[in-house]
C-alpha positions as CSV (number, residue, x, y, z in Angstrom):
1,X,82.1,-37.5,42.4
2,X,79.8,-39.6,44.4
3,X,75.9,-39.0,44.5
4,X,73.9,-39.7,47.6
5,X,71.3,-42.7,48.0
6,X,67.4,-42.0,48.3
7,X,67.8,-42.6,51.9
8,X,70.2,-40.0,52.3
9,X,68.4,-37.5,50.1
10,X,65.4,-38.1,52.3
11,X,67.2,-38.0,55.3
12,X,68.6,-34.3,54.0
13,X,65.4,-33.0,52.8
14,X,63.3,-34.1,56.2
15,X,66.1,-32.3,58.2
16,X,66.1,-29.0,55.8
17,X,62.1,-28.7,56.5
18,X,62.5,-29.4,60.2
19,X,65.3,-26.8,60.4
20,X,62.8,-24.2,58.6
21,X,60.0,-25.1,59.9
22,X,61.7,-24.6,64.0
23,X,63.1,-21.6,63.0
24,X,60.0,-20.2,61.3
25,X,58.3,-21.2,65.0
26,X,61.2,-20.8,67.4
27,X,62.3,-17.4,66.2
28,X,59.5,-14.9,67.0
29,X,59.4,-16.6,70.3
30,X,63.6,-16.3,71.1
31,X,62.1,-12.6,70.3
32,X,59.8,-12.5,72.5
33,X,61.8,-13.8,75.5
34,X,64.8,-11.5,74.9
35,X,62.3,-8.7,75.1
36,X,60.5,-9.7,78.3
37,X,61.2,-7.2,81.1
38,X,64.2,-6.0,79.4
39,X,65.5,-2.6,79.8
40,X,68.4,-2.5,77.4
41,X,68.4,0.2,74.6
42,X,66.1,-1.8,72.5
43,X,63.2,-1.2,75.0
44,X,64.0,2.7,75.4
45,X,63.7,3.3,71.4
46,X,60.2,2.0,71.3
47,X,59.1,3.9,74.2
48,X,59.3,6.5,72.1
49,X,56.5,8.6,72.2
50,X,54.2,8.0,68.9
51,X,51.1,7.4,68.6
52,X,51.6,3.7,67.4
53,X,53.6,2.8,70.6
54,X,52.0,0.1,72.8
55,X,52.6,-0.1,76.5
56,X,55.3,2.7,77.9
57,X,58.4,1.1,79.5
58,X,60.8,2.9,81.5
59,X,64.0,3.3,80.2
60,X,66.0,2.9,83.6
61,X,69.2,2.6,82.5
62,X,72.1,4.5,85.1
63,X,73.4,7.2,82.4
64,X,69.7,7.8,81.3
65,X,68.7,8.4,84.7
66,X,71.2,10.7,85.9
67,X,70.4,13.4,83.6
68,X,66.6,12.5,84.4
69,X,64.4,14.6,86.5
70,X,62.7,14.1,89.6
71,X,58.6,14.9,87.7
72,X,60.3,12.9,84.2
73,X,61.3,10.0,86.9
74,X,57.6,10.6,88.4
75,X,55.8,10.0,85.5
76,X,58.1,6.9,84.5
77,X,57.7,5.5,88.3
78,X,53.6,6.1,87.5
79,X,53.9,4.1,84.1
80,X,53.2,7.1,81.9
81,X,54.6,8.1,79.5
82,X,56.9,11.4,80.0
83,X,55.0,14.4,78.6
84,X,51.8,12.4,78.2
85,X,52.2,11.7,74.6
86,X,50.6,15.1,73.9
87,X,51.0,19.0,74.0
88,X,53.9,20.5,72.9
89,X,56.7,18.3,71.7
90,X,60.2,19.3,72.3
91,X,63.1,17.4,70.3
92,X,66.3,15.8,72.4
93,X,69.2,18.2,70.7
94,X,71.8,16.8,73.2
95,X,75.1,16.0,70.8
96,X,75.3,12.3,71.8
97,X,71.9,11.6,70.3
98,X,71.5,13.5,67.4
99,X,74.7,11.2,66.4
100,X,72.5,8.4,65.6
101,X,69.6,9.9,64.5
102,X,68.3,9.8,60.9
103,X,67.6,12.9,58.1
104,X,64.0,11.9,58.5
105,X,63.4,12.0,62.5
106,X,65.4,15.4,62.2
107,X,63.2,16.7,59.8
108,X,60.3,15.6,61.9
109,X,61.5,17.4,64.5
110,X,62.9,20.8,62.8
111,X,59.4,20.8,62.1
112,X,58.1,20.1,65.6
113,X,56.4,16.5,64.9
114,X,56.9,14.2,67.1
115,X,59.1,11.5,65.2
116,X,57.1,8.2,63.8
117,X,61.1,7.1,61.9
118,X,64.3,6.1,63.9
């Protein structure tokens, strides 16, 4: 078995830290990018109405839109979000997406909270 020189173990250790130390800094901002004016699924789930949510983004995706109506498309075309965030809240029991929801968001909504979980 050979062992490596102090040059090489220096070499090695310099380009471990510079690895970690890009992808420590690079990473949140690959984030960031992907995100920017993006309306894949990603964006619709955290325009979720909740009362942590930051700015509303319009989920404008084809199969979304066709069962949309013309006020929900309204609001979304104004940049609020649908409903207002407030009042009543109403739970989507369409088949195709209680498939992915979890226990907890069903719970929330069986007892007619507006879901703060996934």
């Amino acid at each position: 078995m050979r062992s490596i020189t102090p040059t090489q173990r220096i070499i090695t250790i310099a380009g471990v830290a510079g690895s970690l130390i890009g992808a420590t800094l690079a990473g949140p901002l690959a984030a960031t990018a992907a995100n920017t004016g993006s309306t894949n699924q990603l964006a619709a789930a955290s325009a979720s109405p909740s009362a942590s949510a930051g700015t509303f983004k319009s989920n404008e995706d084809a199969t979304h839109e066709a069962g949309e109506s013309a006020t929900v498309e309204a609001q979304e075309n104004a940049g609020q979000r649908p409903g207002g965030g407030s009042g009543k809240f109403t739970p989507n029991e369409n088949a195709a997406h209680e498939q992915g929801e979890s226990a907890a968001r069903e719970a929330q909504e069986n007892a007619g909270q507006r879901p703060t979980v996934p």
